[in-house]
BADREN-980971 format. One record per residue: residue in one letter; x, z, y of N, C-alpha, C in turn. Coordinates in steps of 0.02 Angstrom, whole numbers, padded with zeros to 5 digits, always signed. Atoms other than C-alpha are relative to their C-alpha. Example, Ala and Ser with C-alpha at 12.3 -4.5 7.8 and 13.67 -1.06 7.14 Angstrom:
A+00045+00000-00059+00615+00390-00225+00045+00000+00060S-00042-00003-00059+00684+00357-00053-00039+00037+00055
***
This chain:
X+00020+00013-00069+06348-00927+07462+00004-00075+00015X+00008+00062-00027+06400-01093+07470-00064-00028-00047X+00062+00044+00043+06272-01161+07323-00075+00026+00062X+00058+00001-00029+06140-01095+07460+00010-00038+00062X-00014+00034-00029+06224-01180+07592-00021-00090-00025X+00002+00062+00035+06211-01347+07458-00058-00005+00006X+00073+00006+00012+06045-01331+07435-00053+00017+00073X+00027+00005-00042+05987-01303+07606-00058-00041+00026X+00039+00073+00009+05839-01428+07664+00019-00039+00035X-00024+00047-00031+05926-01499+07814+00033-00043-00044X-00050+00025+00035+06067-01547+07690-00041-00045-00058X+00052+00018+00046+05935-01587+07543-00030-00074+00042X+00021+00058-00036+05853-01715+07668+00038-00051+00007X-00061+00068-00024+06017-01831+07718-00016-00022-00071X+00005+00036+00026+06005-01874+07535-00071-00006-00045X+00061+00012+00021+05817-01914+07500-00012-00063+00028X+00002+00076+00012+05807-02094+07498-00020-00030-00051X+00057+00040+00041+05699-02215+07404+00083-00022-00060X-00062+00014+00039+05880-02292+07337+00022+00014-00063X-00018-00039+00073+05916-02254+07147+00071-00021-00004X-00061+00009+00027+06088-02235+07096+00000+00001-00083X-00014-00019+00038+06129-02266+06920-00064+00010-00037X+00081+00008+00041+05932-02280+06878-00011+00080+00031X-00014-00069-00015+05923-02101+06950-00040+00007+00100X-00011-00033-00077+05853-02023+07140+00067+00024+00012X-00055-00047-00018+05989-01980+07235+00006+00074+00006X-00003-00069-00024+05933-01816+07277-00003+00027-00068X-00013-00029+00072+05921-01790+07088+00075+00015-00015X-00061+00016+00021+06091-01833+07071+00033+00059+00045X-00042-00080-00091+06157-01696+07235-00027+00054-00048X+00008-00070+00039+06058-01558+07139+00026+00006-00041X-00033-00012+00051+06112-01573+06979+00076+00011+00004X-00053+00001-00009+06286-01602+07037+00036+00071+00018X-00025-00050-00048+06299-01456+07150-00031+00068-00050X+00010-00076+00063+06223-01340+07006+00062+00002-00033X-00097-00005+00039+06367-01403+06886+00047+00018+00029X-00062-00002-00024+06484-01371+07004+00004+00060-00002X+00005-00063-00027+06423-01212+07050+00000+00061-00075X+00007-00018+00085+06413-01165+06830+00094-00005-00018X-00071+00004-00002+06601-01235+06844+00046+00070+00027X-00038-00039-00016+06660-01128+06978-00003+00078-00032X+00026-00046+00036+06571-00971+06907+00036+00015-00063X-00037+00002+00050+06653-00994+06736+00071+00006+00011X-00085-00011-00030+06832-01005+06838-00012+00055+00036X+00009-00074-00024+06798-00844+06914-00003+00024-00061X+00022-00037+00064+06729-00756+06752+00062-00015-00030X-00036-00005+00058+06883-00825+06658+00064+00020+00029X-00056-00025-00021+07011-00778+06772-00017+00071+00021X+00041-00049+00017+06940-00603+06802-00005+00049-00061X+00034-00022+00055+06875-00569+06645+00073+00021-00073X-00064-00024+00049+07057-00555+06552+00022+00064+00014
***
């Protein structure tokens, strides 16, 4: 629920800016981030759980 909260477009918009971080869009950088995180928490559920 929250990764749909992350990905929202209001939220998506604040970081869409011309600005590159790191050679990179920012808003590239928010998605990808907020996937990994969301692959992270997922895996800490599944492994605590899953014993």
């Amino acid at each position: 629920m929250l990764l749909l909260l992350a990905l929202n477009l209001p939220l998506l918009l604040l970081f869409d800016s011309s600005k590159p971080l790191l050679g990179l869009p920012i808003i590239y950088i928010y998605i990808f981030s907020a996937w990994l995180f969301s692959i992270g928490i997922t895996f800490l559920i599944i492994k605590k759980y899953y014993e």
